[in-house]
Chimera marker file (.cmm) of the C-alpha trace (Angstrom):
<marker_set name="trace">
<marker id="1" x="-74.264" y="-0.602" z="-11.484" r="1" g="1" b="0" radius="0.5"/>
<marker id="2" x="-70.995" y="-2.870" z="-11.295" r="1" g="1" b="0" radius="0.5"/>
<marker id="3" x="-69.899" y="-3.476" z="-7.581" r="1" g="1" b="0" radius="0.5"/>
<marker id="4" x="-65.743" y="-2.989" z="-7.595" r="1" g="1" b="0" radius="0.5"/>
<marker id="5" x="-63.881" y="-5.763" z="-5.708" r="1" g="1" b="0" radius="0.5"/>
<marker id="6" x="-63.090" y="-2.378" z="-2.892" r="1" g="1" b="0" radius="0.5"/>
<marker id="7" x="-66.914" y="-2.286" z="-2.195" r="1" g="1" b="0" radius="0.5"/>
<marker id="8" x="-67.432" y="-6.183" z="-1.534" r="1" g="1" b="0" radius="0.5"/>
<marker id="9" x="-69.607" y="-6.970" z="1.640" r="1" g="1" b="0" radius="0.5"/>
<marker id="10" x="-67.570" y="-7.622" z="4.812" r="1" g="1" b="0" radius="0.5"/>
<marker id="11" x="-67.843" y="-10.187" z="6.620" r="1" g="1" b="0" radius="0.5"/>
<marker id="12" x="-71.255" y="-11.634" z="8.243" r="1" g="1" b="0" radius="0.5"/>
<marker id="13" x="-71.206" y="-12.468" z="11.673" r="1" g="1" b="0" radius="0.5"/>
<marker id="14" x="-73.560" y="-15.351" z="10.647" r="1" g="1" b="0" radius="0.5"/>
<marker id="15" x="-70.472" y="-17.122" z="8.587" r="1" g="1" b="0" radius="0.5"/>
<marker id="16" x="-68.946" y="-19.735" z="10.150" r="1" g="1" b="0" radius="0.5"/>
<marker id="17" x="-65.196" y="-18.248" z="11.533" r="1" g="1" b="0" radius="0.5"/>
<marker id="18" x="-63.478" y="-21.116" z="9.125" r="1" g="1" b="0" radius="0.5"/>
<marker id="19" x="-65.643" y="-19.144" z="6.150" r="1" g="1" b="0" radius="0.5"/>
<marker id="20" x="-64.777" y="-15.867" z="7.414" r="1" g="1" b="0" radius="0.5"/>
<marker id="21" x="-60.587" y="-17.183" z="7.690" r="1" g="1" b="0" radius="0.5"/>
<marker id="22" x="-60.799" y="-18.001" z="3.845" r="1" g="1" b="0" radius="0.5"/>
<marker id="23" x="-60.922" y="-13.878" z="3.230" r="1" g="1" b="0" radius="0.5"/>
<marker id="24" x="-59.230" y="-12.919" z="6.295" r="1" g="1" b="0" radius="0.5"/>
<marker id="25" x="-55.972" y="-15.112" z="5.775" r="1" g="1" b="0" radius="0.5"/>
<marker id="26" x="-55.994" y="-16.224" z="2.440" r="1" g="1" b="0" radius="0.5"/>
<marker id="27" x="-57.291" y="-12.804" z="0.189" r="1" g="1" b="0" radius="0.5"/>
<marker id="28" x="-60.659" y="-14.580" z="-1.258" r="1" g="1" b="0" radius="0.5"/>
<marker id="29" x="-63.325" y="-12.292" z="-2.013" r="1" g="1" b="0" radius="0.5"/>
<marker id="30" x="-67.099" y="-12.104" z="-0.834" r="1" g="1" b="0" radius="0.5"/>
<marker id="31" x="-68.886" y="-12.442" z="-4.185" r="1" g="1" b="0" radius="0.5"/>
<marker id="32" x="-72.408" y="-11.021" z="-5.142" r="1" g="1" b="0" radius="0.5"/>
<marker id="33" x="-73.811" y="-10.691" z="-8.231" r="1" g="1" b="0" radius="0.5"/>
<marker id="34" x="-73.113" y="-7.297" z="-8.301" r="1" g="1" b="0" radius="0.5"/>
<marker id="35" x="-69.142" y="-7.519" z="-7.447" r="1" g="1" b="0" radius="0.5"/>
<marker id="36" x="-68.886" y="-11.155" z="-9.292" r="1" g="1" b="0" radius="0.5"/>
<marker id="37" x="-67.997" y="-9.413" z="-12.709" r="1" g="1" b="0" radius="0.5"/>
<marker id="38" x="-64.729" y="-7.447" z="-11.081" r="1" g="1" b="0" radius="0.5"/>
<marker id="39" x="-63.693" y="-10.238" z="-9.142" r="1" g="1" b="0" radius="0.5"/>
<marker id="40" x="-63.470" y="-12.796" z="-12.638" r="1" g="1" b="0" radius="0.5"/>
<marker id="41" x="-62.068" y="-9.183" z="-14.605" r="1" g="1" b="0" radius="0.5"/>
<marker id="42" x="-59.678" y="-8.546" z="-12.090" r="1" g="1" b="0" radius="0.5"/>
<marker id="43" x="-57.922" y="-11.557" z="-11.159" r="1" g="1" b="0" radius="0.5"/>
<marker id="44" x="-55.794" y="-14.008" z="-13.758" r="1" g="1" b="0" radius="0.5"/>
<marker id="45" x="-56.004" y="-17.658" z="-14.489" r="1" g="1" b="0" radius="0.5"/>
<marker id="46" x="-58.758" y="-19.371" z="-12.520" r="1" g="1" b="0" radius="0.5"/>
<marker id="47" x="-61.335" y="-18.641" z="-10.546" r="1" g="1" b="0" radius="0.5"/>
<marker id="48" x="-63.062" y="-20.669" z="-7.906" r="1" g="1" b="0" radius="0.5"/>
<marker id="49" x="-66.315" y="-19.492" z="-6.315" r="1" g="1" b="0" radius="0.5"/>
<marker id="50" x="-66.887" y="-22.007" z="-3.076" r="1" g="1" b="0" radius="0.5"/>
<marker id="51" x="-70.927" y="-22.436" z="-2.396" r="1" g="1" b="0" radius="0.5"/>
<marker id="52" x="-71.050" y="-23.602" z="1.528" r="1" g="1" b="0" radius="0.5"/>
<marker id="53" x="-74.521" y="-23.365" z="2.170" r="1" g="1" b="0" radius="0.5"/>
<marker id="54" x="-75.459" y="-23.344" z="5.831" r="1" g="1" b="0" radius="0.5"/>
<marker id="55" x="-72.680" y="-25.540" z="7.948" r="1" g="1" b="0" radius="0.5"/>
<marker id="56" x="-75.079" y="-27.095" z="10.004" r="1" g="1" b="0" radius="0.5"/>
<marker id="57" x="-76.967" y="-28.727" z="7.269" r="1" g="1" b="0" radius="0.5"/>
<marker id="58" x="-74.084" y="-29.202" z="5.373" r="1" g="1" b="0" radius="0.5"/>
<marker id="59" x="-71.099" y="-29.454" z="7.758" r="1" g="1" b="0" radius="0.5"/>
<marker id="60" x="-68.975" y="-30.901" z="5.284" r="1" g="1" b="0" radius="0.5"/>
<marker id="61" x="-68.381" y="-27.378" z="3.685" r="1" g="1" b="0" radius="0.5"/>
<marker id="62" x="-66.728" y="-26.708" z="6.472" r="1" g="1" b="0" radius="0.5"/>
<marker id="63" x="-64.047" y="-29.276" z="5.270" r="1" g="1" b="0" radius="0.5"/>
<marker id="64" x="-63.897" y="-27.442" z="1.915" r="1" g="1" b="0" radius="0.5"/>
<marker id="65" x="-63.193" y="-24.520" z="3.635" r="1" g="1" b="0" radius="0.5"/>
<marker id="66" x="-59.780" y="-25.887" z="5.249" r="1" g="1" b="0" radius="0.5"/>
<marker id="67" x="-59.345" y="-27.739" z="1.776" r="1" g="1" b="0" radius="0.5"/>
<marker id="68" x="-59.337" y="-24.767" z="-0.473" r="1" g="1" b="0" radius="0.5"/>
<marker id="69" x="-56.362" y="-23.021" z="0.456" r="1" g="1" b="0" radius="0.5"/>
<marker id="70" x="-54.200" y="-26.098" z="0.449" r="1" g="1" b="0" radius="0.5"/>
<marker id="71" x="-55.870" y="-26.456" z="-3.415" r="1" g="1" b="0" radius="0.5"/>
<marker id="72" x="-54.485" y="-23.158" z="-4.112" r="1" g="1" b="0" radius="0.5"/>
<marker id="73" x="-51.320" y="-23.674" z="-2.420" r="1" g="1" b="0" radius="0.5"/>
<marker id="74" x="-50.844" y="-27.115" z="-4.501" r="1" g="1" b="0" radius="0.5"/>
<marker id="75" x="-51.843" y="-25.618" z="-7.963" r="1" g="1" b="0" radius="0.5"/>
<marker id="76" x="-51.139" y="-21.817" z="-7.289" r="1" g="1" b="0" radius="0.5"/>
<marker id="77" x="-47.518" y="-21.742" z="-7.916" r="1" g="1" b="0" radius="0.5"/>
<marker id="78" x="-47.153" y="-24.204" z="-11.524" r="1" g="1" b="0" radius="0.5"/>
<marker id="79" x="-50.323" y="-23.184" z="-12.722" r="1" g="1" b="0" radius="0.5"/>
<marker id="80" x="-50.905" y="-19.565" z="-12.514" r="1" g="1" b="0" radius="0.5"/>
<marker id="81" x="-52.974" y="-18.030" z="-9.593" r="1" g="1" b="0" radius="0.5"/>
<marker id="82" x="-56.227" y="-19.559" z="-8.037" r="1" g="1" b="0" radius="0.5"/>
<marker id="83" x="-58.264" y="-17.194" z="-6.892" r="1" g="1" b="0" radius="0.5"/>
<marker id="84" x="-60.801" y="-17.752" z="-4.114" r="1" g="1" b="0" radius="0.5"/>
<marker id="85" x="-64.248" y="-16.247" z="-4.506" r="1" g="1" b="0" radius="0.5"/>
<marker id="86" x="-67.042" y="-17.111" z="-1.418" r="1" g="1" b="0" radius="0.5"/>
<marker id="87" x="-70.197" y="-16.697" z="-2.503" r="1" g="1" b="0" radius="0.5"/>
<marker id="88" x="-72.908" y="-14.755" z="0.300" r="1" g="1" b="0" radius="0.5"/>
<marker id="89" x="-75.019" y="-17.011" z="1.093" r="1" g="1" b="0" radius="0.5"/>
<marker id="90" x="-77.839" y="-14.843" z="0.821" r="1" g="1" b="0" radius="0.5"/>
<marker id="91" x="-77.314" y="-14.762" z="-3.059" r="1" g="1" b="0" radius="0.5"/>
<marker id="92" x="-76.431" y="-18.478" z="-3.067" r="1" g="1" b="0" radius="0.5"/>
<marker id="93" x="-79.759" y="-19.729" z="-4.586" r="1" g="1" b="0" radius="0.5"/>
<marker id="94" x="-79.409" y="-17.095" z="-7.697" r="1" g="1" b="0" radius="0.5"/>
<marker id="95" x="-75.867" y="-17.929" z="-8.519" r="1" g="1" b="0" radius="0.5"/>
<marker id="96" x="-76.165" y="-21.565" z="-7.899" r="1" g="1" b="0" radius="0.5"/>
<marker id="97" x="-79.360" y="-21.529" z="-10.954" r="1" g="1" b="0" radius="0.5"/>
<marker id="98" x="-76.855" y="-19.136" z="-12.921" r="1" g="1" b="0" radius="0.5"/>
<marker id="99" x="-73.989" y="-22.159" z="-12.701" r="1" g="1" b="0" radius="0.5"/>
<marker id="100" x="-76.320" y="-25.000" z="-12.487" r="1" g="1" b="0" radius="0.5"/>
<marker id="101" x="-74.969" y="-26.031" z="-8.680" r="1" g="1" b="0" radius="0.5"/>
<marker id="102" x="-77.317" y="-28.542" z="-7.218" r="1" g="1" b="0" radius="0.5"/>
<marker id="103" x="-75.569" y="-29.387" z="-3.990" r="1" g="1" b="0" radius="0.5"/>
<marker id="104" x="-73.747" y="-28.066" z="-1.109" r="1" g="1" b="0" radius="0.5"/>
<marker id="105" x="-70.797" y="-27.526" z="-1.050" r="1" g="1" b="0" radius="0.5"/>
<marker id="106" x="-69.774" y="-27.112" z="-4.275" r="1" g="1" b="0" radius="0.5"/>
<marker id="107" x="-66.533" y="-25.213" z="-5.991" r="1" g="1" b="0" radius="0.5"/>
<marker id="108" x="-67.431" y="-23.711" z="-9.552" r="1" g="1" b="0" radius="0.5"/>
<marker id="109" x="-64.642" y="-23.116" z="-11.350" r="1" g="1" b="0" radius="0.5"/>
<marker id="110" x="-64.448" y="-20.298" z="-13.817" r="1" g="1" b="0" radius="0.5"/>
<marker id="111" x="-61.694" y="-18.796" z="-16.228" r="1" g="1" b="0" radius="0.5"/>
<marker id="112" x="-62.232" y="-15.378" z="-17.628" r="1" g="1" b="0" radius="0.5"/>
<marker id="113" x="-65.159" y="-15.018" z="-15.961" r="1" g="1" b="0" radius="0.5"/>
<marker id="114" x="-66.615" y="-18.309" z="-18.336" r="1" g="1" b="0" radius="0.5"/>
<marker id="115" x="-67.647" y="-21.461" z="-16.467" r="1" g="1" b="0" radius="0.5"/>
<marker id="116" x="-65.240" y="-24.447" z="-16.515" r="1" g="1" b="0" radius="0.5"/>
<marker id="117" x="-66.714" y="-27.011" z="-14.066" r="1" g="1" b="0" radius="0.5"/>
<marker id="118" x="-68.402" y="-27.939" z="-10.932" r="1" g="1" b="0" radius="0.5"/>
<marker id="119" x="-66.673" y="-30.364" z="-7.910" r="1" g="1" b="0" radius="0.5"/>
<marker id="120" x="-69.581" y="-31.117" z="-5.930" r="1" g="1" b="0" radius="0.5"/>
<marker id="121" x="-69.211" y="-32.209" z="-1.899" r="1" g="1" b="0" radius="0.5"/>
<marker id="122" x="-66.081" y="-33.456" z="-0.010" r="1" g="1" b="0" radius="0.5"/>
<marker id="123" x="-63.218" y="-35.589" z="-1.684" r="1" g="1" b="0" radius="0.5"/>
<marker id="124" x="-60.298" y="-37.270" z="-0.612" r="1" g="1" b="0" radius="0.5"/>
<marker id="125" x="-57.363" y="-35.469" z="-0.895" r="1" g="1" b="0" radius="0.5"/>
<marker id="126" x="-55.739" y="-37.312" z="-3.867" r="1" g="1" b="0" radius="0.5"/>
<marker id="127" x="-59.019" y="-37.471" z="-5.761" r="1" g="1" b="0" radius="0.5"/>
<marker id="128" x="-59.082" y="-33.563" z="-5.109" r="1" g="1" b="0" radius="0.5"/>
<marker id="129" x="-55.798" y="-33.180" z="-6.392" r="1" g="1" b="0" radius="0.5"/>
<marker id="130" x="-56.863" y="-35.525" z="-9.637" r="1" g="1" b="0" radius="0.5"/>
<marker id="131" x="-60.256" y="-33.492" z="-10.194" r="1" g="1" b="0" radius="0.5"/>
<marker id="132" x="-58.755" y="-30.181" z="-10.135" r="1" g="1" b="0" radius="0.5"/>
<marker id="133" x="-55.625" y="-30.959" z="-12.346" r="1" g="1" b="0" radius="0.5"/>
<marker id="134" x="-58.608" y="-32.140" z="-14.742" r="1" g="1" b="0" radius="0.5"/>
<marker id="135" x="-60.335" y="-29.029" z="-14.528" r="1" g="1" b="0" radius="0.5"/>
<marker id="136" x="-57.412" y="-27.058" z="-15.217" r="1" g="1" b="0" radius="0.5"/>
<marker id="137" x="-56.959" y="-28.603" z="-18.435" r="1" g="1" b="0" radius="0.5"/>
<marker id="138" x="-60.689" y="-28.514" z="-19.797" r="1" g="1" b="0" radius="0.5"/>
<marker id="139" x="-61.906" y="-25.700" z="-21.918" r="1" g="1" b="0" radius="0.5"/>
<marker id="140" x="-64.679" y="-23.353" z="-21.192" r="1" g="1" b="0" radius="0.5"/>
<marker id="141" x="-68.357" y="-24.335" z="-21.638" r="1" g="1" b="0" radius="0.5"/>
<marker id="142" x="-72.016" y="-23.490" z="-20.621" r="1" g="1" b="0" radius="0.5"/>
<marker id="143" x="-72.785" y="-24.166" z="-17.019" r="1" g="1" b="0" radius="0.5"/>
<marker id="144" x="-75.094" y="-27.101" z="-17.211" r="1" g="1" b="0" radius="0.5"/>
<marker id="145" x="-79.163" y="-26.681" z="-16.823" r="1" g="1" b="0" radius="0.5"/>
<marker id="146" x="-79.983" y="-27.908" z="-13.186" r="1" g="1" b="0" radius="0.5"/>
<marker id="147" x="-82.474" y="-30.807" z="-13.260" r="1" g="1" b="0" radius="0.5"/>
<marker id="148" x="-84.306" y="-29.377" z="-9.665" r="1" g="1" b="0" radius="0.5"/>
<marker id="149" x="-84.302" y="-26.015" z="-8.103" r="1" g="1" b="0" radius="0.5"/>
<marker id="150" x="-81.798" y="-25.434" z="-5.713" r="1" g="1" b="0" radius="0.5"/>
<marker id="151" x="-84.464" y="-24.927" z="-2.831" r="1" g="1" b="0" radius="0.5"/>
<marker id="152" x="-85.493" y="-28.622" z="-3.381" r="1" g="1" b="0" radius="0.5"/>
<marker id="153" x="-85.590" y="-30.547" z="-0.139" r="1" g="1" b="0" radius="0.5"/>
<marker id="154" x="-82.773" y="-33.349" z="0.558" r="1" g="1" b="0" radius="0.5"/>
<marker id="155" x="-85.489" y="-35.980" z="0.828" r="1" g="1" b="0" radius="0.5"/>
<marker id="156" x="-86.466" y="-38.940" z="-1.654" r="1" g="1" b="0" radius="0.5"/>
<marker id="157" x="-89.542" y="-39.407" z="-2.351" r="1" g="1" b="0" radius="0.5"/>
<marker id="158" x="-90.422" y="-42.615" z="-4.070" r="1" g="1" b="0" radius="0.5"/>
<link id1="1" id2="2" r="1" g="1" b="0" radius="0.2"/>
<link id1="2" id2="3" r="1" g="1" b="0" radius="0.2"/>
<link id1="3" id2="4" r="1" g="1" b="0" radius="0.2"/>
<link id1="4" id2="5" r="1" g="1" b="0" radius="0.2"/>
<link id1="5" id2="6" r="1" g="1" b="0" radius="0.2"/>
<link id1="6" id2="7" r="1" g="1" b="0" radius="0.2"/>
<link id1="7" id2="8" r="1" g="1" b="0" radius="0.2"/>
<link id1="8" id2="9" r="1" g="1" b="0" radius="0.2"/>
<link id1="9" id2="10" r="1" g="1" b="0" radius="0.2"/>
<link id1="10" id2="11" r="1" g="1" b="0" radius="0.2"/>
<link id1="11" id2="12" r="1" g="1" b="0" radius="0.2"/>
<link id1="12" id2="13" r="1" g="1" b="0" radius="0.2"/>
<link id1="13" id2="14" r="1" g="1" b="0" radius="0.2"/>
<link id1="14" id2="15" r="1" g="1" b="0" radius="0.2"/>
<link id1="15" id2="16" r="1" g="1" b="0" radius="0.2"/>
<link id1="16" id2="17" r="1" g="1" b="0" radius="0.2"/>
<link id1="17" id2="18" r="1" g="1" b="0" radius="0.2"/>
<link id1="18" id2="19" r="1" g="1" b="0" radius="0.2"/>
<link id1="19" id2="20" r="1" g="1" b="0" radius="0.2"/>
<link id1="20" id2="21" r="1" g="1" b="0" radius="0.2"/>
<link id1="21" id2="22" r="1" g="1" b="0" radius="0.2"/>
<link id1="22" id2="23" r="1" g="1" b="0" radius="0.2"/>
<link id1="23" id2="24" r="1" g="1" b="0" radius="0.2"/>
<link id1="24" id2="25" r="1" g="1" b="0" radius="0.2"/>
<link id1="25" id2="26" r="1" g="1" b="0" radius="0.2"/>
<link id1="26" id2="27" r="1" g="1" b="0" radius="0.2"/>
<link id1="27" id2="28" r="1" g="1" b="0" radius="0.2"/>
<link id1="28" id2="29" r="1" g="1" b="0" radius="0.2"/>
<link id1="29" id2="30" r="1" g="1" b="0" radius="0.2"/>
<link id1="30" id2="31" r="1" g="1" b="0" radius="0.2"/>
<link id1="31" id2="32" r="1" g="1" b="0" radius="0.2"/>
<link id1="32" id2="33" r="1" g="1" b="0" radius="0.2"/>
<link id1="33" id2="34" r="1" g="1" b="0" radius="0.2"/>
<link id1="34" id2="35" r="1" g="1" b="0" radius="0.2"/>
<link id1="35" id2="36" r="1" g="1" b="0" radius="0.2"/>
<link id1="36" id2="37" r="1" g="1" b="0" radius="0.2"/>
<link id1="37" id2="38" r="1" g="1" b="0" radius="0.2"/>
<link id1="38" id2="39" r="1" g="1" b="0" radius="0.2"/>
<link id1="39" id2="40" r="1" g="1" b="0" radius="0.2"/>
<link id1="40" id2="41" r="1" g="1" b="0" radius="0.2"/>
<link id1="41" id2="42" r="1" g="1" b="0" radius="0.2"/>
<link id1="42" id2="43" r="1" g="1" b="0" radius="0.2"/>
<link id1="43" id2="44" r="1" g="1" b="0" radius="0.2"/>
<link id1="44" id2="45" r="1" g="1" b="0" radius="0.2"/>
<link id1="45" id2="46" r="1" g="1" b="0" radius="0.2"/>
<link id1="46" id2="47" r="1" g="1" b="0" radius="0.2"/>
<link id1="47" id2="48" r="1" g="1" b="0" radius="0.2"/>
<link id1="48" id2="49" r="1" g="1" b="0" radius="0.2"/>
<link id1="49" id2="50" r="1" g="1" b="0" radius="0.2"/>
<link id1="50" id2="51" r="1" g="1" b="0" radius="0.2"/>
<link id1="51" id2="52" r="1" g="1" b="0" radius="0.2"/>
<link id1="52" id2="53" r="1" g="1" b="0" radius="0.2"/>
<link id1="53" id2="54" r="1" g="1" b="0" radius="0.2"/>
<link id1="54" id2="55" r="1" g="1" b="0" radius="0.2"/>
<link id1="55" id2="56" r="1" g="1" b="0" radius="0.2"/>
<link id1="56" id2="57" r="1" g="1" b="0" radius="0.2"/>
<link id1="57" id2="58" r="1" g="1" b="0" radius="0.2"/>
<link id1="58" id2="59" r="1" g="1" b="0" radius="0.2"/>
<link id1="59" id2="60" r="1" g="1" b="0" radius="0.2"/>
<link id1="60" id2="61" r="1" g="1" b="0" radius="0.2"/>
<link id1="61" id2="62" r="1" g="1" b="0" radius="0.2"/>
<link id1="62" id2="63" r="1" g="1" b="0" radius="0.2"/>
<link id1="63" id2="64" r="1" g="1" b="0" radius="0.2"/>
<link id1="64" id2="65" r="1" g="1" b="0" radius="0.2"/>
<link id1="65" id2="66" r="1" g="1" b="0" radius="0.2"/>
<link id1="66" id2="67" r="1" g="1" b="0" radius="0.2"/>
<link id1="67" id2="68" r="1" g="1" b="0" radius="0.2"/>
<link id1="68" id2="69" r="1" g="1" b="0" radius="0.2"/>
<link id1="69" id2="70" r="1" g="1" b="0" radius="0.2"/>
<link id1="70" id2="71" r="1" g="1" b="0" radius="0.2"/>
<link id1="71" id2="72" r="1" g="1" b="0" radius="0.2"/>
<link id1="72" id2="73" r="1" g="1" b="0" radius="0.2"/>
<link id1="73" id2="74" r="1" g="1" b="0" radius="0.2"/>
<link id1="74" id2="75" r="1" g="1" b="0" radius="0.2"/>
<link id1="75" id2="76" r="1" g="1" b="0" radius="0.2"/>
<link id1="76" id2="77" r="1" g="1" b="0" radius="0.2"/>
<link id1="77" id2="78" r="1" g="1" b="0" radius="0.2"/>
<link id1="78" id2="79" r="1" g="1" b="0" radius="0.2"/>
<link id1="79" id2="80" r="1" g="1" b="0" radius="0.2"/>
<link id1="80" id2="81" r="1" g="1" b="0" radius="0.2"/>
<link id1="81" id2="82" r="1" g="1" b="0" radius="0.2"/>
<link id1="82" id2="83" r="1" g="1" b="0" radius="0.2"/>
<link id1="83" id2="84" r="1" g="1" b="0" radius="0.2"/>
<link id1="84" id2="85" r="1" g="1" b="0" radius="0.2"/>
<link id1="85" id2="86" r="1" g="1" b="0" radius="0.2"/>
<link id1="86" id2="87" r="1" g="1" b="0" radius="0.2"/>
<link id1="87" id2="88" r="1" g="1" b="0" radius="0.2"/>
<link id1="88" id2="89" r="1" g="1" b="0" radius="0.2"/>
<link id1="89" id2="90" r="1" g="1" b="0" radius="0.2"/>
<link id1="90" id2="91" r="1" g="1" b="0" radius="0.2"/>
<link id1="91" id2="92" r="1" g="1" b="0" radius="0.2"/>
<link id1="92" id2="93" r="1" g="1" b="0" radius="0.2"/>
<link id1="93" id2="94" r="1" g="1" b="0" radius="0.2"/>
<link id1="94" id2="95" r="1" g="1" b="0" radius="0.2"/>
<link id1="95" id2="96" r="1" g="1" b="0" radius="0.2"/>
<link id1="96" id2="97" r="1" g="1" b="0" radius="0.2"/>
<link id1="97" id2="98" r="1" g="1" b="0" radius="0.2"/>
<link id1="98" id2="99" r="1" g="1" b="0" radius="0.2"/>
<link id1="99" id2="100" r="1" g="1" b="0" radius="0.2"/>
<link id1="100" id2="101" r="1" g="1" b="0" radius="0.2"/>
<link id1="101" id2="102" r="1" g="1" b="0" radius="0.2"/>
<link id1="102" id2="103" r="1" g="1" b="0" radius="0.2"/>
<link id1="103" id2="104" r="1" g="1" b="0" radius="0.2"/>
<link id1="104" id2="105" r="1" g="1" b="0" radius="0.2"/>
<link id1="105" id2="106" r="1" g="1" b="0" radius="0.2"/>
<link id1="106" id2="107" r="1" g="1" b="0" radius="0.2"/>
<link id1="107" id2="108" r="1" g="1" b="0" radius="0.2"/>
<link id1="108" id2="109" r="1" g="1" b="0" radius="0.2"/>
<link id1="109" id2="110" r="1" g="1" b="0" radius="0.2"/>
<link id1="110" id2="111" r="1" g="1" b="0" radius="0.2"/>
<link id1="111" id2="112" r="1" g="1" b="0" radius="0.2"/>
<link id1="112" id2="113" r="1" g="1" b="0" radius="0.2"/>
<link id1="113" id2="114" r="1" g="1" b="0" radius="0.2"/>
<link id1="114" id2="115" r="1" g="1" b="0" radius="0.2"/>
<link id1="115" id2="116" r="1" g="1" b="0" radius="0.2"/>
<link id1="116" id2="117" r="1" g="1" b="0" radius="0.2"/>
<link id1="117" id2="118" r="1" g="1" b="0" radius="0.2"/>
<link id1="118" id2="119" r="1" g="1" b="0" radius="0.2"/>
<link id1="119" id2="120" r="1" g="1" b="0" radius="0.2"/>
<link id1="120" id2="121" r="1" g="1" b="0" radius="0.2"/>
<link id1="121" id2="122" r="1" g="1" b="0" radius="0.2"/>
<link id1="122" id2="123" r="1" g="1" b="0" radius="0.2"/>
<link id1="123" id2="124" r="1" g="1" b="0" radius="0.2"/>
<link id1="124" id2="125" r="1" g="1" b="0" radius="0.2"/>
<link id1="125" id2="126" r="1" g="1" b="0" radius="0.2"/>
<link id1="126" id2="127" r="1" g="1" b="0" radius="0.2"/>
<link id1="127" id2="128" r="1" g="1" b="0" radius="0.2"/>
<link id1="128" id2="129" r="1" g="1" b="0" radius="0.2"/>
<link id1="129" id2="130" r="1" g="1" b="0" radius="0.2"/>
<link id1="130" id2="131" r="1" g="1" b="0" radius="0.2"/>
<link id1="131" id2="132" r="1" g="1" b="0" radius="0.2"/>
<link id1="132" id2="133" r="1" g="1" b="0" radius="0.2"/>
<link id1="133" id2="134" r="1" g="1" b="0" radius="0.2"/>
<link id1="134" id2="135" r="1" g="1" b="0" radius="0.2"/>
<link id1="135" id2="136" r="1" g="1" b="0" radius="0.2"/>
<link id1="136" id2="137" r="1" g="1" b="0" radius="0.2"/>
<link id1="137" id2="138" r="1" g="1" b="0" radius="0.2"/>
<link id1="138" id2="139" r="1" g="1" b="0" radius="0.2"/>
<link id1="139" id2="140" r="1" g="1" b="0" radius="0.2"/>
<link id1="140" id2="141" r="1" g="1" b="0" radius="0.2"/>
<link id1="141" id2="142" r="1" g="1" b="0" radius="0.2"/>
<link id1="142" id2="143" r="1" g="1" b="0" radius="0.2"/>
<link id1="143" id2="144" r="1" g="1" b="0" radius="0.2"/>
<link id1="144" id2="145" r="1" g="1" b="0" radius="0.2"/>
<link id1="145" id2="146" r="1" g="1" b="0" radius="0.2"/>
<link id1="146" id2="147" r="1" g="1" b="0" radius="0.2"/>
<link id1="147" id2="148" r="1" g="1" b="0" radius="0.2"/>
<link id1="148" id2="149" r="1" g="1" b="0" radius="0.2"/>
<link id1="149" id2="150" r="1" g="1" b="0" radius="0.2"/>
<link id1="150" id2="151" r="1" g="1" b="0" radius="0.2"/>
<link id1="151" id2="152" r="1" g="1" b="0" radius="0.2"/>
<link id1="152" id2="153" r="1" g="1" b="0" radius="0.2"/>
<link id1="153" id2="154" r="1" g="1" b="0" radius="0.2"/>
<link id1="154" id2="155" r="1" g="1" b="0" radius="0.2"/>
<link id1="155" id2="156" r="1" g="1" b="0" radius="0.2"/>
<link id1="156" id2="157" r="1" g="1" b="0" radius="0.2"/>
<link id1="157" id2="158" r="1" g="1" b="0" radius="0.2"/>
</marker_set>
């Protein structure tokens, strides 16, 4: 059975409060599997689903975090709505296979519910602005294959 958007988990007192301020104060969406489906029917133009992983192994998804909004601020108004989707991170692993997201943090961008493209980690804030106004313009396409499991430690091995 399809979760609606009214259903979506509340907050988790585990998210860090910067996480937690992105649905609070700027209307994203906790996204499961389950609810993922009316979040991408329910909401125009593009969709981004932000993957933070835990913040104290990767504490630059904390950055995102601020970022975002000031993404969807920047491209909200001249290029139709942005919505904000944050994805549990108990479900991370399974929808980071489903997009092919290999590292935290990542924004997957989707339109129609269809996968656009991936911006991987912390950028500066003109290379943001570059990257995004790139993935506004690209068609849909698969979500590409990840090359290692998303559990795969952050160490190389030689």
């Amino acid at each position: 059975m399809t979760q609606t958007l009214a259903e979506r988990p509340a907050a988790h007192a585990h998210e860090h409060p910067l996480v937690q301020r992105l649905v609070s104060d700027f209307q994203a969406v906790w996204i499961t599997p389950e609810c993922l489906p009316a979040f991408t029917q329910a909401t125009a133009g593009e969709q981004v689903l932000l993957f933070t992983g835990d913040p104290v192994r990767f504490p630059e998804c904390l950055d995102v975090a601020v970022v975002l909004p000031e993404l969807q601020r920047a491209f909200g108004p001249s290029h139709g709505r942005i919505a904000i989707g944050v994805v549990c991170r108990e479900v991370e692993d399974d929808l980071a296979r489903r997009y092919g997201v290999q590292r935290w943090p990542s924004m997957v961008f989707l339109r129609g519910g269809q996968y656009v493209a991936t911006i991987a980690g912390m950028l500066d804030w003109t290379d943001y602005l570059a990257r995004v106004r790139e993935v506004l313009a690209t068609p849909t396409s698969r979500p590409p294959i990840p090359l290692v499991s998303p559990h795969a430690d952050d160490s190389h091995c030689h």
